[in-house]
C-alpha positions as CSV (number, residue, x, y, z in Angstrom):
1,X,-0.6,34.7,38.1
2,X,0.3,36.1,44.2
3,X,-3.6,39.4,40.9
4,X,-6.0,42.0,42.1
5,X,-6.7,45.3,39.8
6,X,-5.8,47.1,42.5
7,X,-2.7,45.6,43.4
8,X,-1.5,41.5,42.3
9,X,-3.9,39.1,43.6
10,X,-2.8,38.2,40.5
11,X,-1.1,36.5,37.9
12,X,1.8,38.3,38.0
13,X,0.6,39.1,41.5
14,X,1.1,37.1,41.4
15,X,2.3,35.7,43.2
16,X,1.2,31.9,45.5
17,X,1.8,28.0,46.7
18,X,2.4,24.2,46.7
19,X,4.7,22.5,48.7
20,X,9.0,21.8,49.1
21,X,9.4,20.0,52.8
22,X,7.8,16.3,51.8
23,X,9.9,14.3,49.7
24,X,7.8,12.9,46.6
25,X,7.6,9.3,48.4
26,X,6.3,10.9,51.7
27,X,4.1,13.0,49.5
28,X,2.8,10.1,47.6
29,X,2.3,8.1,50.6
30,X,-0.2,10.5,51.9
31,X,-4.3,10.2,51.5
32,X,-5.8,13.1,49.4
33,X,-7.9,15.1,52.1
34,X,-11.3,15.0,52.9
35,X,-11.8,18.8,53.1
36,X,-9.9,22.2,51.8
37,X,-9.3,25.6,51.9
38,X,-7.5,28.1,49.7
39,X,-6.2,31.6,51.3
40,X,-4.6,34.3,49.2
41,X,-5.8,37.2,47.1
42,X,-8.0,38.2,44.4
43,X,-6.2,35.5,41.8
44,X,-7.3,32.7,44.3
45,X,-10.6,34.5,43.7
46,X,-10.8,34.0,40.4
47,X,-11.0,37.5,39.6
48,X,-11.8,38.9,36.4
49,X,-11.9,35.5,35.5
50,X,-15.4,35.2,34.2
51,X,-17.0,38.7,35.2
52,X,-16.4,42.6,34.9
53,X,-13.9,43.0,38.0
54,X,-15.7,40.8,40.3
55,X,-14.3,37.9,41.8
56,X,-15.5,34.0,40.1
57,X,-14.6,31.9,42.6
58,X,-15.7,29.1,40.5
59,X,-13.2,29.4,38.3
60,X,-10.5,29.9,41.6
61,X,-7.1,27.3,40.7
62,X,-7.4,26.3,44.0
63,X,-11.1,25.3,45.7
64,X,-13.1,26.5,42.0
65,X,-15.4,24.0,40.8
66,X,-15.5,25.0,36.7
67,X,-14.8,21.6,34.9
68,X,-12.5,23.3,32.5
69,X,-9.9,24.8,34.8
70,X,-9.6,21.7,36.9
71,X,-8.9,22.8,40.0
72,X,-7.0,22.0,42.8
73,X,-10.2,20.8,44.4
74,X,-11.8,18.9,41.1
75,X,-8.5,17.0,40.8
76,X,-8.7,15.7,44.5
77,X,-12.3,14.9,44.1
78,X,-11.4,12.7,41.7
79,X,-9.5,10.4,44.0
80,X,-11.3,11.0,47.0
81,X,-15.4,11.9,46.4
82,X,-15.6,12.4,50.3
83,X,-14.2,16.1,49.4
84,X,-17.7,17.2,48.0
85,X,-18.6,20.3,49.1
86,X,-15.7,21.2,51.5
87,X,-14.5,23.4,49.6
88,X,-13.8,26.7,51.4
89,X,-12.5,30.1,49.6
90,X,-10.9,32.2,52.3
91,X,-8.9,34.4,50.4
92,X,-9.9,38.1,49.7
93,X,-9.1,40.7,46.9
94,X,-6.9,42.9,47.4
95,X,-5.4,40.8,50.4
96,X,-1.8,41.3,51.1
97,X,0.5,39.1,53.5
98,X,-0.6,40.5,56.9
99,X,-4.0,39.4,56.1
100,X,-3.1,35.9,55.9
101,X,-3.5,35.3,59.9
102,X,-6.9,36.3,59.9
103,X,-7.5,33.7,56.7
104,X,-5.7,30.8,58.5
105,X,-8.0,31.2,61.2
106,X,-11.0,30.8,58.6
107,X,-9.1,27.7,57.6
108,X,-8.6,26.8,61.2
109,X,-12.4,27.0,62.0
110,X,-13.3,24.9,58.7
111,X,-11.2,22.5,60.2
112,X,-10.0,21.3,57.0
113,X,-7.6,18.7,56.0
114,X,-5.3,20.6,52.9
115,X,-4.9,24.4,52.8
116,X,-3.3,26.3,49.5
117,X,-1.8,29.5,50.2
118,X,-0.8,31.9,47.3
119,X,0.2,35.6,48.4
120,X,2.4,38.4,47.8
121,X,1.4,40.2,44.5
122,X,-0.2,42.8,46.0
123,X,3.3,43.2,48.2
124,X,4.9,43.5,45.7
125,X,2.0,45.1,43.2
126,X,1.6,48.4,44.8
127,X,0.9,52.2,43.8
128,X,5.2,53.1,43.8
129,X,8.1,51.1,44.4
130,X,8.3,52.7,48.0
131,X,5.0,51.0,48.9
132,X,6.5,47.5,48.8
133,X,6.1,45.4,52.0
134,X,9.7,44.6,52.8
135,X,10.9,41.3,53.2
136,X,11.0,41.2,56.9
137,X,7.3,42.6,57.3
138,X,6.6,40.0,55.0
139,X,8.2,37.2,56.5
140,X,6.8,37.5,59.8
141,X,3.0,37.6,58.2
142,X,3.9,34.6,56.6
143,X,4.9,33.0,59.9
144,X,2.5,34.2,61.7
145,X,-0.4,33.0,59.5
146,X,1.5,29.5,59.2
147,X,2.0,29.0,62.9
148,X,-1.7,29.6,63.4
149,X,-2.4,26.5,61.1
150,X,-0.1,24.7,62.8
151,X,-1.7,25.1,66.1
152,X,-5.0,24.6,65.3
153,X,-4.9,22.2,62.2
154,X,-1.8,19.9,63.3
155,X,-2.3,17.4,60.8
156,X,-3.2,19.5,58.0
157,X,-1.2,19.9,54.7
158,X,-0.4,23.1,53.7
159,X,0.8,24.1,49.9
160,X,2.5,26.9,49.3
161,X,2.8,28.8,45.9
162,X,5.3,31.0,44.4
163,X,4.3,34.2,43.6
164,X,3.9,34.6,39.5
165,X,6.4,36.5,38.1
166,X,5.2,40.4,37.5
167,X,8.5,41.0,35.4
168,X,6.8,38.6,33.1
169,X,3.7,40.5,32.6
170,X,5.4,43.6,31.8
171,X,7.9,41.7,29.4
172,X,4.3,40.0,27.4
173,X,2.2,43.3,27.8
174,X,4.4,45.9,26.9
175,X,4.0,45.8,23.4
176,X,-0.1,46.0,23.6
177,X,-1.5,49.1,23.5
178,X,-5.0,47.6,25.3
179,X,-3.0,46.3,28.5
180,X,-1.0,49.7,28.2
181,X,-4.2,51.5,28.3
182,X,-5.3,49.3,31.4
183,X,-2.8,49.2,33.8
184,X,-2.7,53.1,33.5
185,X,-6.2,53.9,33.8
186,X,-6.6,51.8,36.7
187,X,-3.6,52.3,38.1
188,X,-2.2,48.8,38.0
189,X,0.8,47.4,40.1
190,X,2.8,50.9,39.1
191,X,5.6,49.9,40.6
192,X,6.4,47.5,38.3
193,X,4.3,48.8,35.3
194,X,4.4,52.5,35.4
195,X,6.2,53.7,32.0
196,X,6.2,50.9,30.1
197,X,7.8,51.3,27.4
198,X,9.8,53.5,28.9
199,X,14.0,52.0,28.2
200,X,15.6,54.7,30.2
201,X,18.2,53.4,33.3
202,X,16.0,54.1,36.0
203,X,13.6,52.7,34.8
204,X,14.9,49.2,33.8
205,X,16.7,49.7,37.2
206,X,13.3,49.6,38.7
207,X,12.1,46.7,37.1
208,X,14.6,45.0,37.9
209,X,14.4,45.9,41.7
210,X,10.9,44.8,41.9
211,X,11.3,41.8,40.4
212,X,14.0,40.9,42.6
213,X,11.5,42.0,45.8
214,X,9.3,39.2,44.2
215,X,12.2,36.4,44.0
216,X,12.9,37.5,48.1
217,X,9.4,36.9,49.1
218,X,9.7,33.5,47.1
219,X,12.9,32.9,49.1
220,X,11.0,33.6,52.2
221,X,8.3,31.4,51.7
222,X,10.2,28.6,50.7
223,X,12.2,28.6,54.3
224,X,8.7,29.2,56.0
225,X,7.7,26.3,54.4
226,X,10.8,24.6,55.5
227,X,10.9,25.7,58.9
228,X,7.0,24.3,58.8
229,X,7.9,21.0,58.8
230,X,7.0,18.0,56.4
231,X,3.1,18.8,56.2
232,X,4.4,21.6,54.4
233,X,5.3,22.1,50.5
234,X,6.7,24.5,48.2
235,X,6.2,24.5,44.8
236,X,10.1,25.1,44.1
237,X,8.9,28.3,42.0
238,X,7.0,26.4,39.3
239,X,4.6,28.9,38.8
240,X,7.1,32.0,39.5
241,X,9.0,30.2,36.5
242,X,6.1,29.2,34.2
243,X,6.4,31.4,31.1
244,X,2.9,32.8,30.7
245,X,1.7,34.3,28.0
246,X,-0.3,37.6,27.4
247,X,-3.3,35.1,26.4
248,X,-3.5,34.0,29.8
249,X,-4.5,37.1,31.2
250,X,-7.8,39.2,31.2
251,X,-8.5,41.4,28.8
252,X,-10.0,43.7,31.4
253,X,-7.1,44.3,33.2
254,X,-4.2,42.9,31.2
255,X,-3.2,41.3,35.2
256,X,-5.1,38.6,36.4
257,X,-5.2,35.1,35.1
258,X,-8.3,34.7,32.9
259,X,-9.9,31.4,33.0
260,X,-6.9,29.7,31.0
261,X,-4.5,31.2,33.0
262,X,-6.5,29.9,36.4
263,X,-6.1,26.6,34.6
264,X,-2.2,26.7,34.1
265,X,-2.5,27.8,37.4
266,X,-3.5,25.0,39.1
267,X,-1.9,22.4,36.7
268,X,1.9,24.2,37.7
269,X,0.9,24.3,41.2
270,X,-1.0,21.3,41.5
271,X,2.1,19.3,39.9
272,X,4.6,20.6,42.1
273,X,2.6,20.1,45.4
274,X,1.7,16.8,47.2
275,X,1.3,14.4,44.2
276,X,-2.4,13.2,45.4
């Protein structure tokens, strides 16, 4: 799952998005697009997914072309061959919401028919729980970055996707010594993951207040999407709600979705979007 090793681009961290405006008839009703783009973080990137923390965009969910996590973009070019080679990774590692204006505007010059957006691990995935965007801040990125689509790519559908959930990966990886060892030597997403195993009140209290900072960006993109109108859809928090498992994620990091987990990833998220 929204994971980057230095904050969620991630699997936990996502945290991204598919689609909750269209009703399943208008969705089915509409021909797959002709040209895509993918904005998010460094799980969009694929990273860790194939290399030593470096980004595979091959193996991305969204616009990845590796046969064996069927992408968001294989899937579609199945239907519609005219999608070869329009393919277009704008998202960045380590990206957080307030850079998704500048991606939209990648999107907006690509001039593409179908953009996926996953964001908000890295939020959410930072170095103490007083690091967190807030929900506000958050909001208004998310606004702003889809009311730039929406200006310049009117007809476009846009997917969003729920941020994983990074209570999840702490629940799966708690127990294992190697992703212990990990996400302390490199520092990752600490405000969730800091003390592990650690039961005491305030820490569990923490957890728990995290976690909830995740299901309020969720919130928030859901109404975004909303407020987007019907070229817009949510993926209802399929992929916030898909129970991952510690096998899913790299070995490196014990945080980003290995090259199975990029493959759940875009069968959730590709399921609970436009229906192409």
């Amino acid at each position: 799952m929204t994971l980057t090793h230095r904050a969620l681009a991630a699997l936990a961290g996502a945290t991204a998005l598919v689609l909750l405006a269209a009703s399943p008839a208008v969705a089915a009703a509409t021909p797959p697009p002709n040209s895509m783009a993918s904005m998010g973080d460094s799980i969009t990137r694929g990273f860790n997914a194939c290399g030593w923390y470096s980004d595979c965009t091959s193996r991305s969910f969204s616009t990845g072309d590796y046969s064996s996590v069927n992408s968001h973009y294989l899937r579609i070019r199945a239907v519609n061959p005219t999608i070869q080679g329009r393919n277009y990774n704008d998202a960045k590692t380590g990206a957080k919401s307030a850079d998704m204006y500048g991606q939209a505007g990648s999107a907006v010059s690509q001039g593409v028919e179908y953009v996926t957006m996953l964001i908000g691990a890295n939020d959410a995935c930072t170095s103490s729980e007083s690091t967190m965007t807030s929900v506000a801040t958050f909001r208004a990125n998310i606004d702003s970055a889809l009311n730039r689509i929406k200006a310049g790519l009117p007809n476009a559908r846009v997917a969003v996707i729920s941020i994983p959930d990074i209570y999840r990966l702490w629940y799966v990886g708690k127990d294992s010594g190697s992703a212990r060892s990990a996400w302390s030597l490199f520092g990752i997403c600490q405000s969730m993951l800091a003390n592990p195993t650690s039961t005491s009140q305030a820490d569990v209290d923490r957890r728990a207040r995290v976690r909830q900072r995740v299901v309020d960006f969720n919130t928030q993109l859901a109404q975004a999407c909303t407020a987007y109108g019907a070229n817009c859809d949510f993926d209802d928090n399929a992929v916030f709600n898909y129970p991952f498992v510690l096998s899913q994620v790299s070995t490196w990091d014990y945080f980003h979705p290995n090259t199975s987990g990029q493959a759940v990833l875009a069968s959730v998220s590709y399921a609970n979007g436009f229906g192409w």
